[in-house]
N, C-alpha and C positions, 0 to 999 in steps of 0.2 A: 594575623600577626603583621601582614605588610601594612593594614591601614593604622593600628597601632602605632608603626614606625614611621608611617607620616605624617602623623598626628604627632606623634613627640618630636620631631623632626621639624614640625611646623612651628613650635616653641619654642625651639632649644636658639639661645642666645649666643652665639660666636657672635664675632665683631673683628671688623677693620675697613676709605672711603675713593671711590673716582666718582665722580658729579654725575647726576644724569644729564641726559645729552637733550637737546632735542633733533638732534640728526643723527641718524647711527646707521654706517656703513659698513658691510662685512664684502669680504669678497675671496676669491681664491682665482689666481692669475696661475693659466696653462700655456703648456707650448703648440701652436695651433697644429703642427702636424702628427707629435708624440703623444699628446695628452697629459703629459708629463709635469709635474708642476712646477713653476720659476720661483728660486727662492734667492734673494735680494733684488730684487725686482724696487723699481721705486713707484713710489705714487706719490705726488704732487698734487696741493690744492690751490686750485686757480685762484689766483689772488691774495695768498695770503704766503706766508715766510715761514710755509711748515713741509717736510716731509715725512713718508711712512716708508716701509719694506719688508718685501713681502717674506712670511719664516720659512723653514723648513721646506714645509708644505703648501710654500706658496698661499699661505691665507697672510691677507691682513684686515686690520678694524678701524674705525675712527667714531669716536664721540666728541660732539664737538656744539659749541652753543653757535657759532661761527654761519653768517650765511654765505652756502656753497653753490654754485652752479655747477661745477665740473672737474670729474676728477681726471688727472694725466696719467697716465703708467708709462713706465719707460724701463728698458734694461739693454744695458749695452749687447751689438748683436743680434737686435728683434727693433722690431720698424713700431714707434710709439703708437700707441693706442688712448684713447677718452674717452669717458662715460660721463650723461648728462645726468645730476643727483636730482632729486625733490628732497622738499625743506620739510622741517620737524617729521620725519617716520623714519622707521626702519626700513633697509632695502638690502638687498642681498643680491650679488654681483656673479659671474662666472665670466671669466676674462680670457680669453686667445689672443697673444702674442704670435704673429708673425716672425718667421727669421728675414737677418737683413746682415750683410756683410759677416757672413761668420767666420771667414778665413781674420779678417782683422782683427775679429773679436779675441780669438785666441793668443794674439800677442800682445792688445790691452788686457785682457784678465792677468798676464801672470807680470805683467808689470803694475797693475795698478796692485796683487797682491802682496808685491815684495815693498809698493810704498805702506802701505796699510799694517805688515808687519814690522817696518820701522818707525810708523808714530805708534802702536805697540809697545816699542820698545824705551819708547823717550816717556810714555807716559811710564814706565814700570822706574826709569830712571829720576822722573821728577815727582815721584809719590811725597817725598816729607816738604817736597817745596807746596804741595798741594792739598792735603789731605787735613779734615780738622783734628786727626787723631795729633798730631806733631803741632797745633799749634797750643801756648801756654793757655792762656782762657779763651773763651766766646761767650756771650747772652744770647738772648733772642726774644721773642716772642712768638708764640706758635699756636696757628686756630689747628682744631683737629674735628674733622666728623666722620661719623663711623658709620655703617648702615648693615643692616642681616638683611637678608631676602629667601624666601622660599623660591627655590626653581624647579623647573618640569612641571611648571604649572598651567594643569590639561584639565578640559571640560571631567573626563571623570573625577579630577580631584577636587574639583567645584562641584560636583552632584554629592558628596559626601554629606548627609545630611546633620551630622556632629560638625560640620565649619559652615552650618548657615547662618549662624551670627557673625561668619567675620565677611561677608561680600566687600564690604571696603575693600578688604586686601586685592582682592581678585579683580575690581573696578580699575584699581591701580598697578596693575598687570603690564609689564611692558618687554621689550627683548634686547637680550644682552648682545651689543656686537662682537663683545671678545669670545664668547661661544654659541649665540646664535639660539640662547635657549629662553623661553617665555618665565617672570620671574615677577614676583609680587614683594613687595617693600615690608620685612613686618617689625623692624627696629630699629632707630636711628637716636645718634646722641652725636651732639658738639661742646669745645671744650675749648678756652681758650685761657693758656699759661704763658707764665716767664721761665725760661729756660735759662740752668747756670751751670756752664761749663769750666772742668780745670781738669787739665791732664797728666798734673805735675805733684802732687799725686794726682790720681784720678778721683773726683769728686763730680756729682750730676746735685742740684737742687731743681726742682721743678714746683712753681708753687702756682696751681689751679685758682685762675680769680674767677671763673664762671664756667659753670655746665649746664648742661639740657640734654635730661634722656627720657625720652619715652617709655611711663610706664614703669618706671627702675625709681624705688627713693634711697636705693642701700647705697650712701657715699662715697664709702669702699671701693663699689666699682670702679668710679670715678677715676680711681689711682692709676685706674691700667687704662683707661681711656687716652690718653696723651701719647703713650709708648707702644702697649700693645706688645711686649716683646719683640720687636723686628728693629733690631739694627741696622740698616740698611746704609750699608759704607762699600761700594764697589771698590774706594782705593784699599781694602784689605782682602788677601791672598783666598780669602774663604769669605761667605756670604750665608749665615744663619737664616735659612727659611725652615718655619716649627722648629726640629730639630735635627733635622740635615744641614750637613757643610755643603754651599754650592761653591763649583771654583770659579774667583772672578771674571771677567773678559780681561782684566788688567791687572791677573797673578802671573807670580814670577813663574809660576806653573802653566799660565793661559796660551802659551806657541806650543805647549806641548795636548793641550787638552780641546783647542780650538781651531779653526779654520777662520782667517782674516782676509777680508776684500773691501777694496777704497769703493765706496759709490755714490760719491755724491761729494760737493761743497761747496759753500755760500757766506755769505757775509751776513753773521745773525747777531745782534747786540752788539757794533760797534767795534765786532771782533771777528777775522776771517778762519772757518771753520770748516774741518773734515770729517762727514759721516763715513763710519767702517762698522760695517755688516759683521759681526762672527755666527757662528754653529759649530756644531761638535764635532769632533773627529772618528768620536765613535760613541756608537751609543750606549742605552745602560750604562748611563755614568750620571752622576750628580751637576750638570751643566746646561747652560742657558740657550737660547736663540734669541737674536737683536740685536741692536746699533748701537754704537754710542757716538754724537758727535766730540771732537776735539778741539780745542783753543788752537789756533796757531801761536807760535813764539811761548806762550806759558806751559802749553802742553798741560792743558788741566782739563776734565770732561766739561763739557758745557752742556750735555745732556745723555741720559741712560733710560731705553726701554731691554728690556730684558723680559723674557717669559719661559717657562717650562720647557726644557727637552721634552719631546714626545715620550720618548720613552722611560725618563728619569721614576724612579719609582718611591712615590711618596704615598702611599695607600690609600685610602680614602679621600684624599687631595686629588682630585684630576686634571688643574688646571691653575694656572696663577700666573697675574705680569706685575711687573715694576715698571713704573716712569719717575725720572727722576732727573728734575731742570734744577743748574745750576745759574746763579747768578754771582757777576761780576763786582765785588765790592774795593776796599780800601788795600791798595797796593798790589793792585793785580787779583785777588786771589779771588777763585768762583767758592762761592760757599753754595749749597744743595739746599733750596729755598722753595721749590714745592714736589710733593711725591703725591702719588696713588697708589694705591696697593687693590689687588684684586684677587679674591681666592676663591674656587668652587669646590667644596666640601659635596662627595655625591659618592654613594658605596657601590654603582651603576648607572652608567649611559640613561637607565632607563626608569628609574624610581625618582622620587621627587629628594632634593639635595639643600646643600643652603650655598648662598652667595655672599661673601665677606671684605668689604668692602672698606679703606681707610684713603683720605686726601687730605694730605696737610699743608698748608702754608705760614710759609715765616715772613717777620717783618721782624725792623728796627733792630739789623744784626751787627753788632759790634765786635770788635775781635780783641784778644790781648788788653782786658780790661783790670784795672788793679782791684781788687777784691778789700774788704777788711779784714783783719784777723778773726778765724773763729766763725767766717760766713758761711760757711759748708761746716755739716756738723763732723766731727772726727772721726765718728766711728760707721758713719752712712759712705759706701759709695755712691747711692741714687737715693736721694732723699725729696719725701714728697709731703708738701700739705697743699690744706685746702680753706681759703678763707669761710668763715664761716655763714657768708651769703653768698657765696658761690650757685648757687640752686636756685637763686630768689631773685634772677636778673627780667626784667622784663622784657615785652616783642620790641620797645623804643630799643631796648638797649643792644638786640642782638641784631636789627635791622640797622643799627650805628658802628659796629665792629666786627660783623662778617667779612670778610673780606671780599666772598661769590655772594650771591643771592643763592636759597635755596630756591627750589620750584616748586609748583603747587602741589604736586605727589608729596612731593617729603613735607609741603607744612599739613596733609591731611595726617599723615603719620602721628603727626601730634596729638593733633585735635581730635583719632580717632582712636588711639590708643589704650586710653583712660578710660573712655565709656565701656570700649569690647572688654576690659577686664570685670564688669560689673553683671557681663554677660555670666547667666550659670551654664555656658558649655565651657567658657573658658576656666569657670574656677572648675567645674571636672575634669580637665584639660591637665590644669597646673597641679590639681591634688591627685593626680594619679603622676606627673613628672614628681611630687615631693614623697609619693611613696616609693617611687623606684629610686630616688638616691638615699633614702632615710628607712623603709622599711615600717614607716608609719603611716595610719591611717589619721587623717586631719579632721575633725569636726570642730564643731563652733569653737571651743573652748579645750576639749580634749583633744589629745594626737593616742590614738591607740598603740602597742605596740612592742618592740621589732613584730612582724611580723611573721618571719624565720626564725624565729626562737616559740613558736606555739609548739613545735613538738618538735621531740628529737628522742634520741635513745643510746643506753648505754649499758654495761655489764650489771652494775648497780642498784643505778632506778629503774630501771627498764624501760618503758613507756612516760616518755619524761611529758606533759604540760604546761606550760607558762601564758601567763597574763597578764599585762602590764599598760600602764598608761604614762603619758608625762602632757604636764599641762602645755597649750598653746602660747604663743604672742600677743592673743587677745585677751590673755587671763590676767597677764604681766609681761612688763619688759622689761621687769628688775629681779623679779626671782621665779623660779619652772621647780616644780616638781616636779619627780620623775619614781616610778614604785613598780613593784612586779610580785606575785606569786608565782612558785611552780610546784605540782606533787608527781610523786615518783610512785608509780601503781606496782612495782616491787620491792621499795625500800617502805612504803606505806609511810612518808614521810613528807611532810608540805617543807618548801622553802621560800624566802622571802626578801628583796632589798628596796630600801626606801632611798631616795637623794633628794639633797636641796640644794641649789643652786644660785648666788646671788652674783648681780650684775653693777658693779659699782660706777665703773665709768668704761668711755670708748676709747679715750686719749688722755693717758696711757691705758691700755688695755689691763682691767683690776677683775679679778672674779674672785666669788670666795666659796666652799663647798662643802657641804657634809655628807658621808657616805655612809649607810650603815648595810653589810650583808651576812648572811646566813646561808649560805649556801655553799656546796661546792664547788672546788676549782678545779684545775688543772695547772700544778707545778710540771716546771721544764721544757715549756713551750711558748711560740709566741702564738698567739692566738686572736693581735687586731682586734677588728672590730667586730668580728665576729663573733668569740666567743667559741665554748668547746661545745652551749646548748644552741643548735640549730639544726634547722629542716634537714642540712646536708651530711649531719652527723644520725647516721640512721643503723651505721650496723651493727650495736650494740654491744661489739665486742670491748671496747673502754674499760677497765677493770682498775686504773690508776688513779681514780679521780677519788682529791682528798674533801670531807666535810669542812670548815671553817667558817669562822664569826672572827668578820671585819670592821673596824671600825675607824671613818679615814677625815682630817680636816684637813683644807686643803686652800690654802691662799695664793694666787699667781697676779703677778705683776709686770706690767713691761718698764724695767727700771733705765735701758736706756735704749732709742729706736732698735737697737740692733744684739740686746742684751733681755730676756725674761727670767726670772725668779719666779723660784718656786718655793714655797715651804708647806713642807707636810706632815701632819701626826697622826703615824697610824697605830693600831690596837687590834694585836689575832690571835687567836685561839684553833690552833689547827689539830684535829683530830684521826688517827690511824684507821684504816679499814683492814677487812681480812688479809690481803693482798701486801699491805705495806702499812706493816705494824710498828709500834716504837719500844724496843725493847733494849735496856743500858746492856753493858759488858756482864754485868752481875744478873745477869734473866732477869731481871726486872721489869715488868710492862708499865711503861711510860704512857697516862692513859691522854695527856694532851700535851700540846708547845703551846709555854704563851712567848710573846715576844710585843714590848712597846718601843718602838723609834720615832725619832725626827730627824727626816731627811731635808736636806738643804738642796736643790739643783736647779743650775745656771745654765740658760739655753744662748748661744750666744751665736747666730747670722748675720753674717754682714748684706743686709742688703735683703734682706726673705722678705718675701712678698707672704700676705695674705688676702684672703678676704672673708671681711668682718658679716659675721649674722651677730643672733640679738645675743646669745649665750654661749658660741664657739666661734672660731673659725679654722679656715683651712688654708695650710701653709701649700705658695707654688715653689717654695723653694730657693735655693739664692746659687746666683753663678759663682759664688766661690765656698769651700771648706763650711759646714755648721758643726760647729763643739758642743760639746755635751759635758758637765761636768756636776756629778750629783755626790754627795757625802752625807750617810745616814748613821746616826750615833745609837744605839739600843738602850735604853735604860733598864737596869736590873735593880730587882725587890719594891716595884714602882706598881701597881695596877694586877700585883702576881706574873710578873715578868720576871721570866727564870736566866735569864741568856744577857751580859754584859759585852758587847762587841761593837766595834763600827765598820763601814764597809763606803770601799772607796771606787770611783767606777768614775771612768773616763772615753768618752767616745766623738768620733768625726764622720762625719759621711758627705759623699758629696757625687755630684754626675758631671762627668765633662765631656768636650767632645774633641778628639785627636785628627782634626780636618776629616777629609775625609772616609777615614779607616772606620767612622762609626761613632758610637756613644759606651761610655764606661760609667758603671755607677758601684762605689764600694761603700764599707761601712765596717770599721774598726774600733773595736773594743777593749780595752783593760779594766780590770778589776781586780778586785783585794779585799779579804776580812779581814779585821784585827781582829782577836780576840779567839772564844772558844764558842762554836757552835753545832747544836744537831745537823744531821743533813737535810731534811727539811727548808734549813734556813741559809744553808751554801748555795753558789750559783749552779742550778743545774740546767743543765746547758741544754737549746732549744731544739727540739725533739719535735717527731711527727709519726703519725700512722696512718696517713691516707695518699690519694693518689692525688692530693692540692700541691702545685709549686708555689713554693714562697722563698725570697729571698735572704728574707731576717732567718731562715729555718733551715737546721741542718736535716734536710727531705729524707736520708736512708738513716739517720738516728733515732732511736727508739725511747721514746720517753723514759726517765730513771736509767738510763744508759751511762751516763758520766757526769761528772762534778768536780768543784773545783773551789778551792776558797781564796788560788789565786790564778790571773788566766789571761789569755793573750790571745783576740779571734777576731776571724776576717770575715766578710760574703763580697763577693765580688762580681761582675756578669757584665760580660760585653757583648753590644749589639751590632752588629757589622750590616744593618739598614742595607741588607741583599749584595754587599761589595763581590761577595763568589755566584749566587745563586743567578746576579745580573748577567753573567758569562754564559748563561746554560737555555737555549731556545726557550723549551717546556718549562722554565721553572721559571723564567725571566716572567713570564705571560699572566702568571700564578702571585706575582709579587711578595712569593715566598723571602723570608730574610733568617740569617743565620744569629745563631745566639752560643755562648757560650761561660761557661760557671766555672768558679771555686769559690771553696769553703773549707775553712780549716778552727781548727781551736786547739792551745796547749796550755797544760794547765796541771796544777798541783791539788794535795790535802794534808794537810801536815797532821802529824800524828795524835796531837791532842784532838781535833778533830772527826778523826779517826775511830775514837776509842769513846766516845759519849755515846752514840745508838749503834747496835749492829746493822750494818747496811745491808739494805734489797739484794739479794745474792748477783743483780743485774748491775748493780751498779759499781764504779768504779773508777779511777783519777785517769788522766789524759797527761801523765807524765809522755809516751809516745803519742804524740800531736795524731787528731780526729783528721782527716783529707777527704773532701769528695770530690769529682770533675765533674765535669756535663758539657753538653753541646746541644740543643736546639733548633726547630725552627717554628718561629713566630709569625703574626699577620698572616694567619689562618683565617679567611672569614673576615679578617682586618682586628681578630679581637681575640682568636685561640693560641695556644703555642704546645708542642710536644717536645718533651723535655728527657733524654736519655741520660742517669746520673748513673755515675758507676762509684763505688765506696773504695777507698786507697789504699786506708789503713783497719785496723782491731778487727780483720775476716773472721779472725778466731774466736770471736764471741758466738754463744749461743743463740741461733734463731734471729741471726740480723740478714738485712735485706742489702745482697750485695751490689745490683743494679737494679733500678727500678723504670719504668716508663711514667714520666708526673705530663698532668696538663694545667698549664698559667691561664689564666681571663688577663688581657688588658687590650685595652682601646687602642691600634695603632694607628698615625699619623702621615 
């Protein structure tokens, strides 16, 4: 299993860049009598107009193309020290400071502290004089390159004989100074855009005139290539890394969350400037280590390195820095004109990790520029294209508007890329990564599959098997079938569904689809992507699962970036089991429901992110509110459709994060039928019988347990990313984090409703509103959660489960 997870690990494409160096220094500065390590320590490079300082723990790094002879250390207090560097390698330092005057030192430190907390204070004073958030427009232009690297990269992980086609990687092997660990290059892209800013509203256009990515032709990527999700604004009170709030060095929170000290200042760009050291005050908290230098007189940063608290607990992250130089433009103001970003994704000190790397720099920045009407779309906060030669730039042209050179490691990356995929370890490599996100197996032309749907079992069928195929990308890129059989060796009954799928265009995103199934479902649940037939439904107790022939057309369209349409005609014929028969007021046995509609529904995100495959894609979501608004009309005496009604359904969900107290994610629903209908075709509300947590699902509800034909329901859950368990020794160590739930639904059935089938003796209205709680703890493993739900309300029903113990799967961060 571990070389499995190196092996996928070795693929798996994260992304964001700092340059390789040919000189890279690491070192960690002690105190020659204590051992103890010096933290703001400075180091100075002889001859050039740059400083470092040392973190926490006394370590600092430098990569650098710059040639060095000698490095300085100094800290007030301790008698300076030099080391002589060698050019283009790695080198690794251990440094003893001497003490020297310590009685003085005692009275510059809490003086140079109290200046250091009042340029602190003038920068939190002069934020809107400063920050591009307050200024009306900006442009720019912005190169971006991105780089993945495998790390922990050891002679045993080169003897693996499944990665002896990629030796490139391993050849191009080198060591990180910011953690000191040996790391091989296995993906790299550049991208170079115009950036358009307006924050009056807030509006972002970014339109990509040229990309280069190794190995990747899916465009789409490309989108997230430029941004990357990291807003990186230290003049805002919070500081979004993944999806933690860090608190800035320069929030109005930062004197209460950090420790400030002057050390250092020099005259850099034409402008006289103070570096000040911060760290944390305490740890287990979401905050940084590092410098920032200061403007004199503008009081605006002129530059921010920033890195991880040791102890900050971001899960599978074990490491990450910010640099971030500002330059001096039109009217005083610095604008933030090139970053690095640096991440080490590693679930162990000791297993091979990825390194995620982004450098960006701007040119030709202009500020407060007058825009045309109508230049930012209306309904896009971040809107992106991409020219449509964007991909097709050649070596002239990107050796003419790089702004760095790259170096020769990165241009093998290129040129080595393309061939290793033609390698057959690597496509067994990627077809075993496309079955573990897809559950299909990939041959020439066929994909086999789910996979987790060959057997399953339930009250019913008993001994369920299924088999199924859908054609590849290499059959078409315009339309996939997709088909399955399954027989039930107790109901002695085959089942069956076909799809056809057509790809009309990429922009605007058009698909069109036919659906036809025969088989059973499962009303009153959400059931994802999973379904009710799979591997992990095994205990056969399921006794509610109804027959049914479906038949569904289905048109979707992106009518505007930020708005999808849908239209769809479906056609069912739902049939009674022993269990849950259909029987009118007059003992009548009702021997099927038919039902024909066309439903209308409008997806509407401001700003959602996907990315595009050849036949679906997959939404990252949008920082603000997504609506949902669908309205399906029934047609009666149409196709032997018995049932005249419409049904109206309204919904929002969204995740935000409340600085540092965590992450919230809810999801609110109304609905309404007009008309008269069985209960069959009422909302009956999402139900479960296992020990899976799911959000969309009320976990202690019992399938056929309540309905409603009008209704008003929530799912709520907040992540408090360890804010209590960070306080606790044993658990801090553990990177255990706390979660917490409700769920609720209230809801009616009006009397005609009522009176068309007699209802499942289980079933029944939610005039007193459904309640669950729960409480959590997740990043188990970095990927489990245990979930304690306890039930609020309707104890009094039959055979319900009043608290249960659920375990969640998800990847934590």
């Amino acid at each position: 299993m571990l070389k499995l997870n190196r092996i996928l690990l070795f693929l798996l494409l994260l992304s964001n860049i700092s340059l390789f160096s040919q000189t890279k220094i690491r070192g960690v500065i002690l105190d020659d009598e204590t051992q103890f390590p010096l933290s703001s320590a400075k180091i100075s490079l002889k001859g050039l107009n740059t400083r470092y300082i040392s973190d926490e723990k006394g370590i600092f790094f430098i990569e650098t193309n710059s040639v060095l002879k000698t490095l300085i250390i100094s800290k007030k207090g301790y008698q300076t020290d030099s080391v002589n560097i060698e050019q283009n390698k790695y080198q690794d330092f251990i440094i003893y400071l001497k003490t020297d005057n310590t009685d003085i030192e005692k009275i510059n430190t809490k003086s140079e502290k109290n200046k250091a907390v009042d340029l602190i204070k003038e920068l939190i004073k002069n934020k809107k004089n400063n920050s591009s958030n307050y200024l009306k427009t900006y442009n720019y232009e912005q190169y971006t390159k991105l780089e993945t690297d495998i790390n922990n990269v050891d002679s045993k992980l080169k003897s693996y004989p499944v990665l002896k086609d990629f030796k490139f990687v391993f050849e191009n092997a080198d060591t990180s100074a910011a953690t000191g660990k040996i790391y091989a290059p296995i993906f790299m892209s550049e991208t170079i855009s115009d950036f358009y800013y307006q924050n009056f509203p807030r509006r972002r256009k970014e339109i990509i005139k040229s990309m280069k990515m190794a190995g990747i032709e899916n465009e789409s990527i490309g989108k997230f290539a430029g941004q990357m999700y990291f807003d990186i604004n230290f003049y805002k009170s919070y500081v979004k890394i993944i999806d933690k709030e860090f608190i800035s060095p320069i929030s109005i929170y930062g004197l209460l969350a950090y420790n400030y000290e002057m050390t250092d200042s020099a005259f850099i760009d034409n402008s006289w400037c103070y570096q000040i050291s911060f760290s944390p005050k305490r740890k287990y908290e979401f905050t940084f280590n590092g410098n920032i230098w200061v403007a004199d007189t503008a009081f605006a940063l002129k530059s921010v390195f920033a890195t991880m608290s040791e102890t900050a607990n971001l899960g599978i992250v074990s490491d990450f820095y910010i640099k971030t130089d500002f330059q001096k433009i039109e009217n005083n103001f610095y604008f933030p004109y090139k970053e690095e970003l640096f991440f080490d994704f590693n679930v162990s000190d000791f297993s091979s990790g990825i390194f995620a790397k982004k450098y960006v720099e701007r040119k030709n920045i202009y500020l407060n520029t007058n825009y045309k009407p109508l230049f930012f779309s209306p309904t896009e906060f971040r809107d992106i294209e991409i020219h449509n030669d964007a991909a097709k730039k050649d070596s002239y042209y990107w050796i003419k508007n790089r702004p760095v050179s790259i170096t020769k490691k990165e241009k093998e990356i290129y040129s080595t890329v393309d061939s290793v995929k033609q390698q057959n370890t690597f496509k067994t490599i990627e077809n075993l990564i496309y079955f573990s996100a897809t559950g299909f197996l990939k041959t020439h032309v066929l994909d086999f599959g789910p996979i987790y749907k060959i057997y399953s079992k339930n009250a019913i069928e008993g001994n369920r098997f299924r088999l199924g195929f859908r054609t590849g990308n290499k059959f078409s890129k315009k339309i996939e079938f997709n088909a399955y059989t399954a027989y039930g060796f107790s109901d002695n009954d085959a089942k069956y569904g076909i799809e056809t799928k057509l790809k009309f265009d990429r922009e605007p995103w058009t698909t069109a689809q036919i659906n036809y199934t025969d088989d059973f479902l499962q009303l009153s649940s959400h059931l994802g992507t999973f379904g009710y037939d799979n591997i992990f439904s095994v205990s056969g107790k399921n006794d509610k699962l109804l027959k049914a022939k479906t038949l569904e057309a289905i048109i979707e369209r992106d009518l505007l970036k930020s708005l999808t349409g849908i239209i769809k005609y479906s056609r069912q014929t739902i049939l009674p089991n022993e269990i849950l028969y259909f029987q009118n007021t007059e003992n009548i046995i009702v021997p099927e429901i038919n039902s024909t509609k066309l439903t209308f529904n409008a997806h509407f995100g401001i700003n959602e992110e996907y990315i595009e495959f050849v036949f679906n894609r997959h939404s990252f979501g949008s920082l603000y509110p997504i609506l949902e608004f669908e309205y399906s009309y029934a047609i009666s005496e149409f196709l032997n459709s018995e049932y005249k009604f419409s049904e109206l359904k309204i919904g929002i969900h969204h995740s935000f994060s409340p600085g540092f107290l965590g992450k919230t994610k809810y999801l609110v629903e109304f609905g309404k039928i007009y008309g008269t209908v069985p209960y069959p075709l009422l909302k009956l509300h999402e139900g479960s019988a296992g020990i899976s947590y799911s959000l969309k699902t009320f976990n202690l509800m019992d399938y056929y347990e309540f309905a409603s034909d009008r209704y008003l329901s929530f799912f709520a859950e907040h992540h408090f990313k360890g804010l209590f368990f960070n306080k606790i020794p044993f658990l801090r160590k553990l990177k255990l984090r706390e979660i917490i739930f409700a769920k609720g639904v209230w809801g009616d059935i009006s009397e005609k409703n009522r009176n068309i089938l007699v209802f499942p003796q289980t079933l029944s209205d939610v005039k007193k509103p459904y309640l669950e709680l729960g409480a959590g703890i997740e990043n188990i493993f970095n990927i489990l959660s245990i979930n304690y739900i306890k039930r609020i309300t309707h104890l009094q029903n039959p055979n319900v489960r009043k608290q249960g113990i659920l375990i969640g799967f998800q990847i934590s961060l």
